[in-house]
Residue, then its C-alpha position, 0 to 999 in steps of 0.5 A: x686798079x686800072x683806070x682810063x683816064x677820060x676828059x670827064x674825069x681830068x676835068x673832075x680831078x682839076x675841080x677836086x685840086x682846085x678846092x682843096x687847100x694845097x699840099x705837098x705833091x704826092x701819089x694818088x690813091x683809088x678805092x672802089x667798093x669791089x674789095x669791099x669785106x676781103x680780108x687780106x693780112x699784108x705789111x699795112x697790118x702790122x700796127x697792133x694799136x689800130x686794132x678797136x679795144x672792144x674787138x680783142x675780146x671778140x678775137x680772143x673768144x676765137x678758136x684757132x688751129x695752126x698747123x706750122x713748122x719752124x717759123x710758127x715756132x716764132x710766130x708761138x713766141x711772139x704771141x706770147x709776148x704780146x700776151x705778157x708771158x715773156x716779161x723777162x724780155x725788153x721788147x715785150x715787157x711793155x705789154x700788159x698781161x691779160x690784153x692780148x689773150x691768146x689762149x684759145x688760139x692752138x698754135x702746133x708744131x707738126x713738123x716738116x713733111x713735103x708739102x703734099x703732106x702739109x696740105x693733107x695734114x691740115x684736112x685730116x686736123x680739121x676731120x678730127x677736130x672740126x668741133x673744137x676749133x672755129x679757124x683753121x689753117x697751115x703754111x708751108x715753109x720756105x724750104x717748100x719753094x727753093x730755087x725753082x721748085x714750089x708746092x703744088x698749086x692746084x693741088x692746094x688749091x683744090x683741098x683748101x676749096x673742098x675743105x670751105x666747101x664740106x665745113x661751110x661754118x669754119x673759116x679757112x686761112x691762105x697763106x703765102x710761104x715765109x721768104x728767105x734772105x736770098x729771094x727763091x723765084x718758086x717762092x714768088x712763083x707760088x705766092x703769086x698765085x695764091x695772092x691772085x686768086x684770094x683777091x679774085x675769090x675773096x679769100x682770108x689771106x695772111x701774106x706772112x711774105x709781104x709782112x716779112x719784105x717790107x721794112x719798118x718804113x714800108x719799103x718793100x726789099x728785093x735781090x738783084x732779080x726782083x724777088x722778095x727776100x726777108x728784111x734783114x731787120x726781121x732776121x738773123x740769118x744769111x741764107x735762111x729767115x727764121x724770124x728775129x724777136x723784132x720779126x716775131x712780133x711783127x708777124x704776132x701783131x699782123x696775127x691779131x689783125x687777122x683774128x679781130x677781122x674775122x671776129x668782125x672788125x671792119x677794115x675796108x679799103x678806105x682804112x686801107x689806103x689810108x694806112x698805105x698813104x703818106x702826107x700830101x697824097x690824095x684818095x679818090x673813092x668811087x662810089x659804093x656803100x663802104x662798112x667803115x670805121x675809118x681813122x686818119x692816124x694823124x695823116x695830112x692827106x685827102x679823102x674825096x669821093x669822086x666830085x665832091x662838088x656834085x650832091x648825086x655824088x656825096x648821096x651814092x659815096x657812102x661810109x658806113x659805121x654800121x653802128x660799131x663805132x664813130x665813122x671817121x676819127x682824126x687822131x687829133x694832129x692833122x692840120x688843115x692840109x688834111x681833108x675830108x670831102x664828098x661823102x655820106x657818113x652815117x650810122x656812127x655809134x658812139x658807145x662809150x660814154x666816158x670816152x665821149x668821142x662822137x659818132x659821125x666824126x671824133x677829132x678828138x675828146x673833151x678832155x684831151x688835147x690836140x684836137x684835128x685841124x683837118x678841113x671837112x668839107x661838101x659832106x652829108x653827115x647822118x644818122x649817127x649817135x653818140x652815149x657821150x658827146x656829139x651825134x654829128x661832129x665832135x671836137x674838130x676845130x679846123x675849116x667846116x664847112x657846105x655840109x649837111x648835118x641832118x638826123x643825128x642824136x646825142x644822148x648825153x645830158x650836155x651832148x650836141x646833135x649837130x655839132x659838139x665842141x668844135x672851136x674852127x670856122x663853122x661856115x655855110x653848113x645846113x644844121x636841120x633835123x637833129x635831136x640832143x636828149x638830156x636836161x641840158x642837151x642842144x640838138x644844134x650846135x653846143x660849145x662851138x666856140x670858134x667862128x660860126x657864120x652864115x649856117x642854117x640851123x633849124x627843125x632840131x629838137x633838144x632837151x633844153x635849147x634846140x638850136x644853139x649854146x654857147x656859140x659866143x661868135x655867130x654871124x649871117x646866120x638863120x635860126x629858125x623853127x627849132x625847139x624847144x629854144x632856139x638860142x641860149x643868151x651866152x652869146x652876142x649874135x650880129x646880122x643873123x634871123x633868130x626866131x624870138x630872139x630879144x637879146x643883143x647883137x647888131x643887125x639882128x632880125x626876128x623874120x620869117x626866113x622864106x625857106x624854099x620848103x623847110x623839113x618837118x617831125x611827122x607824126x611818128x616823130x620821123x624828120x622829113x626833108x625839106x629845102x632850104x634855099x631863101x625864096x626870092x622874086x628874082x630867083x632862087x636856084x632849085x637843085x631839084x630842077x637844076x634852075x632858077x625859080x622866081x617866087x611870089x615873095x622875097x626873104x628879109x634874109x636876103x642881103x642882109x648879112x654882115x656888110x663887112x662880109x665879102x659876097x663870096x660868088x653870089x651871082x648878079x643881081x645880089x645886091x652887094x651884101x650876102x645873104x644869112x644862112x647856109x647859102x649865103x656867099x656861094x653860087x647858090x645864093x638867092x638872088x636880091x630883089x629891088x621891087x623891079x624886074x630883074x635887070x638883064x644888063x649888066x652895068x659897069x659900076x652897078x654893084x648891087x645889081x639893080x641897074x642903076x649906078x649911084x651912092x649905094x654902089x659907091x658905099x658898098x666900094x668904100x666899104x671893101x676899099x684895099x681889102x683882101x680875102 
C-alpha cells in the first residue's frame, strides 16, 4: 500500500519505537481495512494447522466442482492424502483419516482443450449442474500461456462476471495459470491482470502461482528475466511443472484454506500480515473495524494501531472476534519483544469449555505450558466471554499494562471476568464493569499470581468475590465497589484502598477513593461507563476536556502508594509519593494537595512540591539513594 509519509506521522512512528521494547530491525508492515473480507489464496496460506478445528466441518459440508487437466490431477492426489487414503506413502501417513474430508468437493479431469474452451466448459458445467454444487471454478494450465502467448483475458473475464452475475448464490473461484521451471512472460502477463483485478473487485482468487514460486522459507524464485517459475522443491521436472508429492500437498493444503474461508472462516489482513512478518518487524493498522481471530503463531513482532497512545485512536482501531473465537492468541513462546498495543479487542467467544482458552486474549491454557511473554499494552479489551476461562485476558504472563478491561464475562465456575491466570507484571490497568458467573467465579481478577500494582478494579460483579482471588502480591492498588466481596484473604496487600478489608498488609486503607465518576450496573443490569481519575483540589486531568480540573475535595489515595515505589512521570506538585490506582506513576496522575494553593514555582530541592525545602524532601531522597529503574 502506498503511504505519504508526513511530519505527523514520523512524529507518530517515533512516539510508537519510543514505548516499545527494542528488537531487532525489521521491515514495517501497513494494514488497512480496505481488504478487509477478500479472499485471496497465495504462499501465506499454505500452513494447514492455522485453519480453526470448528471450520473443517464447515468447509467439508461444501460442494465443489473443479474442472482442471494434468495439474489438478496433483492437486486430486494431494487432497487425498490430506484426507488419509494414501496411507501407504510417508508424507501422508501422519494425517488422520476422517479430519480432512473432501468428499463433497468434485475434482475432473475435462482435459486440455485451447483455452476458450476451458472458460466455455466451465459455463456450460455450471448450467447443468448448478443445483449439485455450491463452488465452482477451473484453471487453465501453463501450456495455455507459453512463450508470449496467454488465454485471452477479457474474455474470461466477461464469462467468469456474467457467470456471478446469473447464479448470485454460488460462488465463483479465479485462478491464475500454474508456472513452469522456465518462467513464460505471457504467463506473468495474465496472471497479473487476474491478481489486479480480484484485489480492485473483491474477487475469491486462488494464486496456485504464487503457491508454487515462493519456496518453504518464503523466498519468492524468478529466471533471469524476473519471471515467476515453480520452486524446484515442488517439481520434478525441467521445462515443465507438474507438481511433486511435496507440491501437491502444498497446493491441497492452500486448498482447504480456500474452502474454510469461503465456509466463513475470517482471515483478515491483520492474520495476514502477521503471517508475511518475520521477528523484529513491526505492524501498523490504521483504523477500521477488522472481523478477526488473529494469532501471533509464536512471532516476536509488534502490532499497534496507528498512535496507541491516543484514546480516539484505540476507540476507532477495532478487532473484532465477531463471536467466533478468542480475538487474539499467543502461541505461548513469544517473549517480551512481542507486543500487543492501541487496540479495541471485542466480542471473543471462548467456546470450549475444556480447552479454557479466553475470549479476548489466550496466551496459552491452564494446563499446558509455555505461556506468552509477549507485552499488551495501552488496549481496550471488551465484550468477550469465555465457556471456560477468563472473558478478558487468560494465561499471559509478560508486562500488562494501561489497559481497560470493561464488560467481559466468564462463565466457568472458577473463571476470571477480567483477568484469568496471568502470572506477569500487572500494572496501571483499569479493571471495571466485569462479570465472573459460577460459585466460585471472580469477576476481577482470579489467579494472577505475578505482580499486581497500582490497578483500579471496581463495579465488577462475581459469584463469589467480584474483585480479587488469589492475587497473592497487590500493591498501590483501588479495590472499591465490586460485589459481591471485594477481595478474598489469600493474599497479603500493601498500600492499596480496599473496601471493607480487615485483613493484613502495611499501608492498607479502607477510604473512599473520590473517583472523578465512577460506572455503575443500571437497572436492565447494563454497565454504564464512568471515569476514574482521583479528584484532587490541585487537580485531576480531565480527558474529556483535555485539561486540568480542581475539585472540592482531595483522595486519600493521593500519595499514598508504596513509598518504595518510583513516582514514574507523575507532574509537579506530587508530593513524592505515587498515588494507588490505575493512574498512579503516569502523566495523568492527580496531583497532591497540601491544604495551600497550588505552588506555581518550581523550587529547586522541593521534592514533594509544596514549596517549601525541608526533611520531607530529604526523607523522600534518602529513601531513592543510588536506586535505578
Amino acid at each position: 500500500m502506498a503511504k505519504t509519509m508526513n511530519l505527523k506521522t514520523c512524529l507518530i512512528l517515533v512516539a510508537i519505537w519510543a514505548a516499545l521494547p527494542l528488537t531487532s530491525a525489521g521491515k514495517i508492515i501497513y494494514v488497512n481495512p480496505d481488504v478487509n473480507g477478500r479472499i485471496a489464496i497465495d504462499h501465506n496460506c499454505v500452513d494447514l494447522s492455522i485453519i480453526p478445528d470448528r471450520y473443517l466441518p464447515l468447509a467439508t459440508s461444501l460442494r465443489a466442482l473443479f474442472r482442471h487437466a494434468s495439474v489438478g490431477d496433483g492437486i486430486n492426489w494431494g487432497l487425498d492424502c490430506l484426507a488419509g487414503l494414501k496411507p501407504t506413502n510417508s508424507s501422508c501417513s501422519c494425517y488422520t483419516p476422517g479430519k480432512y474430508d473432501r468428499s463433497n468437493w468434485i475434482l475432473e479431469n475435462r482435459g486440455n482443450p485451447g483455452s476458450k474452451e476451458k472458460v466455455d466448459d466451465l459455463v456450460t458445467q455450471t448450467q447443468l449442474r448448478s443445483a449439485d454444487f455450491d463452488v465452482f471454478m477451473m484453471k487453465f494450465c501453463y501450456i495455455d500461456a507459453l512463450g508470449d502467448s496467454h488465454p485471452d483475458w477479457d474474455y474470461y473475464r466477461t464469462k467468469m462476471e456474467q457467470l456471478e452475475a446469473d447464479y448470485p448464490n454460488k460462488k465463483f473461484v479465479w485462478w491464475t495459470i500454474p508456472l513452469t521451471r522456465d518462467g513464460m512472460p505471457g504467463t506473468d502477463w495474465f496472471n497479473q491482470k487476474v491478481r489486479s483485478y480480484c484485489a480492485e473487485h473483491k474477487k475469491i482468487l486462488f494464486d496456485i502461482a504464487d503457491i508454487e514460486c515462493y519456496d518453504p522459507n518464503g523466498v519468492k524464485q524468478t529466471n533471469a528475466q524476473g519471471y515467476e517459475v515453480i520452486c524446484q522443491d515442488y517439481t520434478k521436472e525441467i521445462h515443465a511443472g507438474h507438481l511433486n508429492v511435496p507440491g501437491r500437498i502444498r497446493v491441497a493444503s492452500a486448498f482447504w484454506h480456500l474452502m474454510a474461508r469461503i465456509a466463513g472462516w475470517q482471515r483478515g489482513p491483520i492474520q495476514q500480515a502477521i503471517d508475511a512478518a518475520c521477528d523484529g518487524d513491526t505492524i501498523i493498522v490504521e483504523k477500521g473495524t477488522y472481523f478477526e481471530n488473529i494469532n501471533f503463531r509464536g512471532k516476536n513482532i509488534i502490532l499497534t494501531s496507528t498512535d496507541p497512545n491516543d484514546p480516539c485512536v484505540v476507540a476507532a482501531t477495532i478487532i473484532d472476534g465477531n463471536n467466533l473465537d478468542s480475538v487474539v492468541t499467543f502461541a505461548g513462546t513469544e517473549n517480551a519483544t512481542c507486543v500487543l498495543s492501541g487496540f479495541t479487542i471485542q466480542n471473543g467467544f471462548d467456546y470450549n469449555f475444556d480447552s479454557q482458552r479466553g475470549g479476548g486474549i489466550s496466551g496459552g491454557s491452564r494446563w499446558n505450558q509455555p505461556r506468552t511473554r509477549a507485552t499488551i499494552r495501552n488496549n481496550t479489551i471488551t465484550r468477550n466471554y469465555s465457556e471456560g476461562g477468563g472473558g478478558g485476558i487468560s494465561y499471559c504472563d509478560g508486562l500488562i499494562e494501561k489497559n481497560t478491561i470493561t464488560g467481559n464475562t466468564s462463565h466457568y465456575w472458577q473463571g476470571g471476568g477480567g483477568l484469568y491466570f496471568c502470572n506477569g507484571f500487572i500494572r496501571n490497568n483499569l479493571i471495571v464493569g466485569n462479570k465472573g458467573f459460577g460459585c466460585e467465579g471472580v469477576a476481577g481478577l482470579k489467579a494472577c499470581c505475578g505482580i499486581v500494582q497500582n490497578c483500579t478494579i471496581s463495579g465488577n460483579e462475581g459469584g463469589v468475590w467480584g474483585g480479587v482471588d488469589y492475587c497473592p502480591a497487590i500493591s498501590n492498588c483501588i479495590i472499591w465497589g465490586n460485589s459481591p466481596e471485594q477481595m478474598s484473604d489469600l493474599a497479603t496487600p500493601s498500600y492499596s484502598c480496599i473496601q471493607d478489608w480487615t485483613g493484613g498488609g502495611e499501608g492498607n486503607i479502607d477510604a473512599d477513593p473520590c473517583f472523578a465518576s465512577p460506572g455503575y450496573w443500571d437497572s436492565n443490569g447494563v454497565w454504564v461507563d464512568g471515569d476514574y481519575p482521583l479528584k484532587s483540589q490541585a487537580g485531576r486531568w480531565d480527558a474529556n476536556e483535555g485539561r486540568w480540573t480542581k475539585d472540592e475535595v482531595t483522595s486519600l489515595c493521593i500519595d499514598a502508594g508504596d513509598p518504595a515505589s518510583p513516582i514514574g512521570f507523575e507532574q509537579f506538585p506530587n508530593g513524592g509519593i505515587i498515588n494507588m490506582g490505575a493512574f498512579g506513576g503516569t502523566t495523568e496522575a492527580s496531583k497532591s494537595y497540601f491544604g495551600e494553593p497550588v505552588c506555581e514555582t518550581i523550587v529547586a530541592g522541593d521534592i514533594n512540591g509544596d514549596c517549601i525545602v525541608n526533611l520531607k524532601d530529604f526523607a523522600i531522597m534518602a529513601l531513592h539513594w543510588l536506586e535505578e529503574h
